[in-house]
Each structure stands twice: as C-alpha cells, then as structure tokens.
C-alpha beads as a LAMMPS data file, in Angstrom:
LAMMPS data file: protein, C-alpha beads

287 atoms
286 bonds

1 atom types
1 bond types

-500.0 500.0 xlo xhi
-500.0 500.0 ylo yhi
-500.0 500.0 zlo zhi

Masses

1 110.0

Atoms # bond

1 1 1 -18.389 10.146 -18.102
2 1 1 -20.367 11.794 -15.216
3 1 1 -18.317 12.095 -12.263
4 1 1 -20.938 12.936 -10.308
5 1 1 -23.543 10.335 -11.230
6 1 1 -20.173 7.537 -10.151
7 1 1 -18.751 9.295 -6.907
8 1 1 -21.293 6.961 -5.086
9 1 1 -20.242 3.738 -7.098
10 1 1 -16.896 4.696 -8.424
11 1 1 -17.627 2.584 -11.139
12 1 1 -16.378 4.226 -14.454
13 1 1 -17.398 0.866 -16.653
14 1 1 -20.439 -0.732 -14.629
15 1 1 -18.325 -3.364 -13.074
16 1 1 -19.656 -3.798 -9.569
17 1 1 -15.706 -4.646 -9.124
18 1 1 -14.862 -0.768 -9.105
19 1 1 -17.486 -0.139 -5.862
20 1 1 -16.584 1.260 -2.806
21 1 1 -13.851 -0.064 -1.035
22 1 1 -12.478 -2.303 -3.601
23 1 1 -8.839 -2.654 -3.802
24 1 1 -8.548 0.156 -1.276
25 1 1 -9.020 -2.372 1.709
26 1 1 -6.103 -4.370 0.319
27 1 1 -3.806 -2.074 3.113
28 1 1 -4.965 1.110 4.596
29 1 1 -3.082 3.667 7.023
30 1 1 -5.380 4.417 10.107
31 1 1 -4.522 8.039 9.855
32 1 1 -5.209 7.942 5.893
33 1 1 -7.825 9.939 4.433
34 1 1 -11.268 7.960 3.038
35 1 1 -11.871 7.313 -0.666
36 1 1 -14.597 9.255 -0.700
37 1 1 -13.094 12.539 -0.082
38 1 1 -10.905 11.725 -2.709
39 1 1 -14.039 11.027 -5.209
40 1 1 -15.483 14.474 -3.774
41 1 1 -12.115 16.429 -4.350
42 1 1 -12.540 14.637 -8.349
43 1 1 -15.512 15.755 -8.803
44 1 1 -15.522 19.208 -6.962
45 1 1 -12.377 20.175 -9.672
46 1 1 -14.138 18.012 -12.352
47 1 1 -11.019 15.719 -12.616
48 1 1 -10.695 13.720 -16.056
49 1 1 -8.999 10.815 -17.982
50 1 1 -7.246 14.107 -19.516
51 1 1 -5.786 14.976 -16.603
52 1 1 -2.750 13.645 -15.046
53 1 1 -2.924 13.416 -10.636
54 1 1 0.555 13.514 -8.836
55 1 1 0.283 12.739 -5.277
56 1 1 3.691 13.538 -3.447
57 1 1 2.552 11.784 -0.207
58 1 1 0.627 9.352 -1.842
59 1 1 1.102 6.759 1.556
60 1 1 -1.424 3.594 0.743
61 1 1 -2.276 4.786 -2.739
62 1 1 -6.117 5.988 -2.047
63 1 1 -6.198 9.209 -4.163
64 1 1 -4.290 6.628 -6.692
65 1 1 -6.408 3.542 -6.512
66 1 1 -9.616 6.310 -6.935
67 1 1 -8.175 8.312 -9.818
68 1 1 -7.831 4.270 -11.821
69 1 1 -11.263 3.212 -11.064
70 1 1 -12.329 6.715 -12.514
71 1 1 -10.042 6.163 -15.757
72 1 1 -7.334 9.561 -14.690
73 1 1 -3.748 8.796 -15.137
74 1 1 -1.936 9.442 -11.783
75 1 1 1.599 9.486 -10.689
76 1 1 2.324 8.838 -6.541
77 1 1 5.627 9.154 -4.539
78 1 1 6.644 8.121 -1.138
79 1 1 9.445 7.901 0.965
80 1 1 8.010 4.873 3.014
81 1 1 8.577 0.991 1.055
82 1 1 5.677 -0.448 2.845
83 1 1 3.460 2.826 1.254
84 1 1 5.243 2.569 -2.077
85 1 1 4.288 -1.209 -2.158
86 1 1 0.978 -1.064 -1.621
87 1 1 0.282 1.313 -4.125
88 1 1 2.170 -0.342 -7.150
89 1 1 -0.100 -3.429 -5.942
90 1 1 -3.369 -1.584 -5.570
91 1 1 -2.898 -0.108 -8.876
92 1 1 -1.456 -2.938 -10.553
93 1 1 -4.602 -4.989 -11.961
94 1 1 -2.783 -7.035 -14.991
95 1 1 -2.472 -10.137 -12.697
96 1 1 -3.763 -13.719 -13.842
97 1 1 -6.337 -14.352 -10.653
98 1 1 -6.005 -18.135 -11.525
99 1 1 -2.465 -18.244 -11.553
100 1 1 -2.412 -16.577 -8.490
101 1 1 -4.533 -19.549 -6.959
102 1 1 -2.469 -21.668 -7.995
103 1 1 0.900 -19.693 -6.644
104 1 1 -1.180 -19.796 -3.244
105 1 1 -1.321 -23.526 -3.408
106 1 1 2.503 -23.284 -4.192
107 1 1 3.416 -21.063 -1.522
108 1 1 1.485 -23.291 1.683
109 1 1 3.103 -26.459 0.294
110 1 1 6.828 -24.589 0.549
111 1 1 5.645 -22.916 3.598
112 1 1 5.386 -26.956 5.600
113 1 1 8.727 -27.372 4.018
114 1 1 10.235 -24.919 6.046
115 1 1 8.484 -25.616 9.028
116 1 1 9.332 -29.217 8.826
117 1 1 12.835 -28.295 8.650
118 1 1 12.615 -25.415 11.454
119 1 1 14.611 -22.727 9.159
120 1 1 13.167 -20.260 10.543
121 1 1 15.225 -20.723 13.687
122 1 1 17.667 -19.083 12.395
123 1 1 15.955 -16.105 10.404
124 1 1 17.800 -12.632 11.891
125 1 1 14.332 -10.893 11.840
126 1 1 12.836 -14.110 14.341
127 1 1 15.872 -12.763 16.427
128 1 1 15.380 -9.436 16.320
129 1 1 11.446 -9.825 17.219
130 1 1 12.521 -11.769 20.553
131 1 1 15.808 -9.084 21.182
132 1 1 14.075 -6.065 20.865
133 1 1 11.183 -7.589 23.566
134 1 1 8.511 -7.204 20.810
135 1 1 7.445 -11.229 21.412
136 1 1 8.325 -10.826 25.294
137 1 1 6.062 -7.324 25.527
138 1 1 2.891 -9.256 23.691
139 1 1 2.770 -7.710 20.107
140 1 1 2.929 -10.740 18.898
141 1 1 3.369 -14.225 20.164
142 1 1 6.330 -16.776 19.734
143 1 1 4.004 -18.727 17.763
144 1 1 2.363 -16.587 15.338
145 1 1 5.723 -15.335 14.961
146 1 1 7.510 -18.222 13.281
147 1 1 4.525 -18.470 11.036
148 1 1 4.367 -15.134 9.118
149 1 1 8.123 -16.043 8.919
150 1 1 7.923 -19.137 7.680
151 1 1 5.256 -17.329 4.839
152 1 1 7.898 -14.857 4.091
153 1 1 10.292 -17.154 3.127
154 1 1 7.743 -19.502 1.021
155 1 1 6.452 -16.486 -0.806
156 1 1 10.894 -15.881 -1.550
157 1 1 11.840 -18.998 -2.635
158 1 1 8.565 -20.089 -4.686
159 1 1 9.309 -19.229 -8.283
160 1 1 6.983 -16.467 -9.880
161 1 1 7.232 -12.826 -11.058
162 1 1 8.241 -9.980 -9.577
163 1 1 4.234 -7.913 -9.523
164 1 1 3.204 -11.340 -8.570
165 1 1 5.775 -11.500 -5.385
166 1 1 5.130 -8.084 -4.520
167 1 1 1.240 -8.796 -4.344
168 1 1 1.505 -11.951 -2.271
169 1 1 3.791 -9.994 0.032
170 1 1 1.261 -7.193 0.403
171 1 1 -1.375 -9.429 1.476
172 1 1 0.570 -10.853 4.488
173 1 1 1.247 -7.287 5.735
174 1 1 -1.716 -6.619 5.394
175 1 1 -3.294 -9.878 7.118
176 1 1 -0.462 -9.358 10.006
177 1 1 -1.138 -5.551 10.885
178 1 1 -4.952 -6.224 10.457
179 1 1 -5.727 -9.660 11.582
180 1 1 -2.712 -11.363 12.980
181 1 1 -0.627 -9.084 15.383
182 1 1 -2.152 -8.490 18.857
183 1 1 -1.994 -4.304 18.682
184 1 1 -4.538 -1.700 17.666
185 1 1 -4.310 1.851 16.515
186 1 1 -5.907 4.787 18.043
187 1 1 -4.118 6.387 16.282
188 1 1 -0.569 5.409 17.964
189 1 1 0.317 1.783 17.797
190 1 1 -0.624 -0.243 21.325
191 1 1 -0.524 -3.634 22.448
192 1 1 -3.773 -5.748 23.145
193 1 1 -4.749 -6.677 27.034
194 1 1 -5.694 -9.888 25.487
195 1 1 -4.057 -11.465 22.616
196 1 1 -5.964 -12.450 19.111
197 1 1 -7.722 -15.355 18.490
198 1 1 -6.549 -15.483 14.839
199 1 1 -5.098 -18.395 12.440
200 1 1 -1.849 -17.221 10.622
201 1 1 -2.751 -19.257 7.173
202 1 1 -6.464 -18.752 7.358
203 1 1 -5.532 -14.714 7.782
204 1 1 -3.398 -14.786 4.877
205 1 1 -5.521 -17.100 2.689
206 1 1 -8.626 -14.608 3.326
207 1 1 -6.528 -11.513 2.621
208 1 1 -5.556 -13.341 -1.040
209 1 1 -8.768 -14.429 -1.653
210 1 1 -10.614 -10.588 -1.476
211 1 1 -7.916 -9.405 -3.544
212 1 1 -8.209 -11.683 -5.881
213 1 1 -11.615 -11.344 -6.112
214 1 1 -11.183 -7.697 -6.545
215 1 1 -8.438 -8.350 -9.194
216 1 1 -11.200 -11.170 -11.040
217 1 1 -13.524 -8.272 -11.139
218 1 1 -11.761 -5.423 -12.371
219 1 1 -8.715 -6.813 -14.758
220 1 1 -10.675 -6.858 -17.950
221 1 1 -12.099 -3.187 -17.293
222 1 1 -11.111 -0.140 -19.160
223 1 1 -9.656 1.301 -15.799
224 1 1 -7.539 -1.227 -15.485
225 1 1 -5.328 -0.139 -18.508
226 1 1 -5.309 3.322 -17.117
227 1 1 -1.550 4.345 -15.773
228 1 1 -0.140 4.573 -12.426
229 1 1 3.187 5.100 -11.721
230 1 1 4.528 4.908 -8.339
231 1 1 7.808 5.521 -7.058
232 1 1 10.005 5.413 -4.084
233 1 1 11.670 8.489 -3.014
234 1 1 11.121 11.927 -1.154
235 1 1 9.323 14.699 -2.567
236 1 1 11.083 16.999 -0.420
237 1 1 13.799 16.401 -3.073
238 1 1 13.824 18.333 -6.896
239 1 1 15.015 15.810 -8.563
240 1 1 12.613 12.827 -7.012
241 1 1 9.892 14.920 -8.806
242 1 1 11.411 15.419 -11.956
243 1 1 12.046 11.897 -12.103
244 1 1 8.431 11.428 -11.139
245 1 1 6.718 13.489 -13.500
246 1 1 8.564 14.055 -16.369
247 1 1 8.526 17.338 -16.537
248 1 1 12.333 18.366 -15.897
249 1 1 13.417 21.545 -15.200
250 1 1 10.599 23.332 -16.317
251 1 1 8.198 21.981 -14.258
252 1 1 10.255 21.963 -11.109
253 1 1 10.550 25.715 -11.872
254 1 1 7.072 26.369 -12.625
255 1 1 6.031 24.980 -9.385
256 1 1 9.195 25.512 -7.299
257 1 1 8.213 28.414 -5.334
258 1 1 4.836 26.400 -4.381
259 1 1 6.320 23.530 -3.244
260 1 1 8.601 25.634 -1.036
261 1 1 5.943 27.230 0.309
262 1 1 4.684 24.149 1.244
263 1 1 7.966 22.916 3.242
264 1 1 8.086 20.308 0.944
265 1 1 11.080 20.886 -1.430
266 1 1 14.930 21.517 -0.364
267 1 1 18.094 21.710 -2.355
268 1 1 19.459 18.042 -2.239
269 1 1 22.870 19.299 -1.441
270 1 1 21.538 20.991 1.863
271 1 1 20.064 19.423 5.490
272 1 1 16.096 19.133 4.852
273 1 1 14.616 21.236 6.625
274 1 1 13.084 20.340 9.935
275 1 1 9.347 20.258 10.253
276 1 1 7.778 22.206 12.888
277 1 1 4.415 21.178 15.389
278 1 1 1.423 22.906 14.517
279 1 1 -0.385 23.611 18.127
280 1 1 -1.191 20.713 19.726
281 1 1 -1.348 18.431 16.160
282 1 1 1.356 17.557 14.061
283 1 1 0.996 18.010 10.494
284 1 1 1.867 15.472 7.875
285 1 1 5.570 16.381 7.025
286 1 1 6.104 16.011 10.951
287 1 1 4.665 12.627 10.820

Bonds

1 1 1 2
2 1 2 3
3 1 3 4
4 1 4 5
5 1 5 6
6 1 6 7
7 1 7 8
8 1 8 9
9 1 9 10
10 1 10 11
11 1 11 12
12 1 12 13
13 1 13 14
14 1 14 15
15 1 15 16
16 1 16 17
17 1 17 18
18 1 18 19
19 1 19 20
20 1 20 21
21 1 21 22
22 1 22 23
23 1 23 24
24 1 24 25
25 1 25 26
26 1 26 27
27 1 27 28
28 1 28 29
29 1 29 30
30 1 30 31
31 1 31 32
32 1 32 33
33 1 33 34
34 1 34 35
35 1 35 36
36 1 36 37
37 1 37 38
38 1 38 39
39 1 39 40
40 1 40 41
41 1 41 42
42 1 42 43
43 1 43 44
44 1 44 45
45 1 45 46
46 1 46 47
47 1 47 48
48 1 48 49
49 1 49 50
50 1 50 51
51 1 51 52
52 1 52 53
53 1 53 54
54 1 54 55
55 1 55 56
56 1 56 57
57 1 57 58
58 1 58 59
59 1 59 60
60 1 60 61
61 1 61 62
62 1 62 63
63 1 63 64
64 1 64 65
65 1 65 66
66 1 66 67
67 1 67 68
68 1 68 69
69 1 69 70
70 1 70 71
71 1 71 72
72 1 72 73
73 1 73 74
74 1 74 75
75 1 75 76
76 1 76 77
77 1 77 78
78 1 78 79
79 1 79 80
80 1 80 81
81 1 81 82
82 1 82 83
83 1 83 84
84 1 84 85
85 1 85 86
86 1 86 87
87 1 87 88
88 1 88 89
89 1 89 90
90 1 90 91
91 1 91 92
92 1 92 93
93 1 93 94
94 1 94 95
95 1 95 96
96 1 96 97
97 1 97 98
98 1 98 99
99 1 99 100
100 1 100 101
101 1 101 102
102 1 102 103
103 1 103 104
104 1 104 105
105 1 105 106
106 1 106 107
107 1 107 108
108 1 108 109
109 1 109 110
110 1 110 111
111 1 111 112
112 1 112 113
113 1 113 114
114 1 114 115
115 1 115 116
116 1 116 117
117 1 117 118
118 1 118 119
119 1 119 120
120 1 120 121
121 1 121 122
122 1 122 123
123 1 123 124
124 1 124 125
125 1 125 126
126 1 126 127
127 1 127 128
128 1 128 129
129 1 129 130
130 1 130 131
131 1 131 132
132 1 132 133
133 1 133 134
134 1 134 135
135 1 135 136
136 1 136 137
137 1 137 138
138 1 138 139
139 1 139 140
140 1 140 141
141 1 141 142
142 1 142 143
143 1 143 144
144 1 144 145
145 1 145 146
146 1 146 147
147 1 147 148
148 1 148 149
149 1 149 150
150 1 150 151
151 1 151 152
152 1 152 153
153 1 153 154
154 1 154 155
155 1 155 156
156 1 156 157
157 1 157 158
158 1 158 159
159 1 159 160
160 1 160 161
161 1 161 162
162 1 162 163
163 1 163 164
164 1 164 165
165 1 165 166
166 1 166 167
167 1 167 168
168 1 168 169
169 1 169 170
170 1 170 171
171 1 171 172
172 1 172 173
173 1 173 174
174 1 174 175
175 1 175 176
176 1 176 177
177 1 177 178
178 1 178 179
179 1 179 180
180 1 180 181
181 1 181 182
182 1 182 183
183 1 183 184
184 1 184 185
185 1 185 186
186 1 186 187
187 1 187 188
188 1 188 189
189 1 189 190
190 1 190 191
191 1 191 192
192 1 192 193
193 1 193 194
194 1 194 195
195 1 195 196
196 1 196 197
197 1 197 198
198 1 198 199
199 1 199 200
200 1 200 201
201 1 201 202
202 1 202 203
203 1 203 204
204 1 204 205
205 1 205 206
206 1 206 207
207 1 207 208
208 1 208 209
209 1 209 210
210 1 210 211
211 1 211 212
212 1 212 213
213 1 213 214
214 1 214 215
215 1 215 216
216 1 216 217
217 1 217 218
218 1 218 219
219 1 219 220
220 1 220 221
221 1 221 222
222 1 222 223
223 1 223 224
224 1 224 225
225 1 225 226
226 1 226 227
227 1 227 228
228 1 228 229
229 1 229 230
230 1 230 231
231 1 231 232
232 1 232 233
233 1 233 234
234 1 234 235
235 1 235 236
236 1 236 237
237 1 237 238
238 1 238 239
239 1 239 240
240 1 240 241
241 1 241 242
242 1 242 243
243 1 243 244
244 1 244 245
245 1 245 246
246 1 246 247
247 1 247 248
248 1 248 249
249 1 249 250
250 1 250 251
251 1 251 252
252 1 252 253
253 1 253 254
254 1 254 255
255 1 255 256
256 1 256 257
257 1 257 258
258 1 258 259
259 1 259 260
260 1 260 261
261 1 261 262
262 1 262 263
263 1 263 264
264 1 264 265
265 1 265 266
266 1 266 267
267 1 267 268
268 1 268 269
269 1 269 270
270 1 270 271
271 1 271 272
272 1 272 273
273 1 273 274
274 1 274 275
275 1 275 276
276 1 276 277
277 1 277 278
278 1 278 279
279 1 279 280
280 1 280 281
281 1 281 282
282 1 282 283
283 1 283 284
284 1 284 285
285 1 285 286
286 1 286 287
C-alpha cells in the first residue's frame, strides 16, 4: 500500500467509507488533534500493517480510528471512561447495521414507556442535574433533561449486547455534547446566551444514523478486521502498560527511562507525581 497516495482519502481498500472524517466524527474532543496530522505523522515514519501503534493518551481514539482505516494494529489507553468508550466504539466495526435499526426502533418504543410512567422522576442523576444548579444555570433545560434520561434508561433495559449498548450509548453523548446541551467550547466549557433549538430524539436518531452509515460502509473492509485494543487505565502506571502491550517486564524496562522522562510513568506504590504549567499553556498531563 502507498501511504502517501491514501493520506488524502485514508482509504486503504477503495471504500469511500474509510474517507475523511468517517467514524472520527462519531465523538471528538475540541482540544484533540485532527486526523490528518495523524495520517501525516503515518506517513512521515512510513507506518505499516507490520507495525503495532500504542497511544498512551489515546482520548477519542483519532490516531486509533486512522491507524484501522490504514490496516496498522494499534493499542490505546486512557484514564478517562467517556475517552475509553469512544474509542472501543470507533474502532469496533463488527456491528450488524440492520440490527442496529432495528434496536433503534426498540429503544424509542421503551423510551415512551418510561415517559408514560414518569420514572425518570426519580433517577439520582435528574437530581443531581437540578442540585448542583446545572438546569437552574441554563446548560441544559428541565425538559431536554428528562429526555436524554429517559434514552439512557431505554438504551439499559432494552435487551442487546454489550458492543451494541456501548455504541448506542456513544451516540447520545455524542448527540448531547454536540447537538443537545446549550454550551460551547472555546476551548473551556460555557453556557449559551440563548438556549438550542434542538429535538432530543431527532439528535439522537441523526447521530445513529451517520454511524451506521459509516459502520454499513466499512464492516466488510479489510480494515475492519485489523486490531484495536483499548483499555481503561493510566499510563502513568507500569503495570497499566504491561497489561496494555504485552510486553512485560522487558518492555517496561526497555522504555522505562523514556517514559520517565516524559513525566508519564511512576512507581504505583508512590504519589504520582504532580504535573507542572508550562508558561502560560498547560501541557497535556496537566490537563
């Protein structure tokens, strides 16, 4: 394969599926880095489906979701369950688009069950949202509120598999921090003067319906059967990476004294260390 002749496309089979910002729109962080610096960094290093790509930080799962359209194994860690979640659904691409239509289908119909008998009344994160002034202070309204709840909850008690859970969960985070929630990011989180004009179901239906579209595209391509494992945990810690990788002692030690250099690797039995500012920017262990 020429990596050079795809960085544009990122299509390692043809499949117009594998363009540009395929599966990486599923969730983004605003103060990620683009997929295309990721394609350049592949192709500057000439980066191969013989290599193997660990990404410590790996946040939203960009340098992962790149490496699998480009056919390179990859292995990501992070310390944050909303990251960690989005990238075992970005790179997971073995899902059955029609029976994910038809889990959609299931999840609205159990979603007016719940609302018909007002249980989310009682939900402790409905309370939380009004105690902590969240609802009161504009970020999102009473309204919208009791909807993404009510979602929640379908998406819980409709039966279906675990991937398939996670991936309907990641598309109503992703449809509340994009479309549904009345705040913006510039790059710090702050409330809108005036609130959204957005539909809770119609937000979540159009989130599903470009992933699964992305998913229709790509699932019979020979990226999709390349590996990506992603796990919870801190890097900081040995013994997350060992677990990570594989490579046990050996490889801790080979790469120790780097990753120390780094600030990113303490003895678990010791305080991590405490990251410092860097002028008037904070680097990326800081945030």
């Amino acid at each position: 394969m020429n990596a050079s002749a795809n960085s544009e496309n990122n299509v390692s089979d043809g499949h117009g599926a594998l363009e540009g910002e395929s599966f990486h729109q599923w969730y983004q962080i605003i103060i990620g880095f683009d997929w295309k610096l990721v394609q350049h960094i592949i192709d500057c290093f000439k980066i191969g489906p013989n290599h193997l790509v660990l990404d410590p930080f790996c946040g939203a799962g960009t340098t992962l979701v790149q490496c699998k359209k480009q056919g390179i194994p990859s292995v990501g860690i992070d310390a944050n369950p909303v990251c960690t979640l989005a990238s075992q659904v970005k790179t997971f691409w073995h899902l059955n688009p029609d029976q994910l239509k038809a889990l959609l289908d299931e999840v609205l119909d159990e979603m007016v069950t719940i609302e018909c008998d007002d249980l989310v009344a009682s939900d402790l994160a409905l309370a939380y949202l009004q105690e902590s002034g969240m609802i009161e202070r504009g970020w999102l309204s009473l309204h919208k509120a009791k909807k993404i709840l009510a979602l929640n909850a379908a998406i819980k008690h409709t039966e279906m598999k675990p991937a398939e859970r996670k991936f309907f969960r990641l598309a109503l985070v992703s449809a509340v921090v994009d479309r549904i929630a009345d705040i913006k990011f510039g790059p710090e989180v702050y409330c809108l003067k005036s609130p959204k004009r957005t539909h809770v179901i119609h937000s979540f239906v159009d989130a599903i319906d470009m992933m699964i579209a992305d998913l229709a595209g790509a699932r019979q391509s020979e990226s999709s059967r390349v590996k990506s494992d992603v796990h919870l945990g801190d890097s900081r810690e040995a013994g997350v990476l060992k677990k990570a990788v594989g490579g046990g002692a050996d490889f801790i030690g080979e790469h120790e004294l780097a990753f120390k250099q780094a600030g990113c690797l303490w003895d678990h039995r010791q305080s991590p260390p405490q990251p410092r500012p860097k002028g008037k920017h904070l680097s990326r262990t800081t945030l």
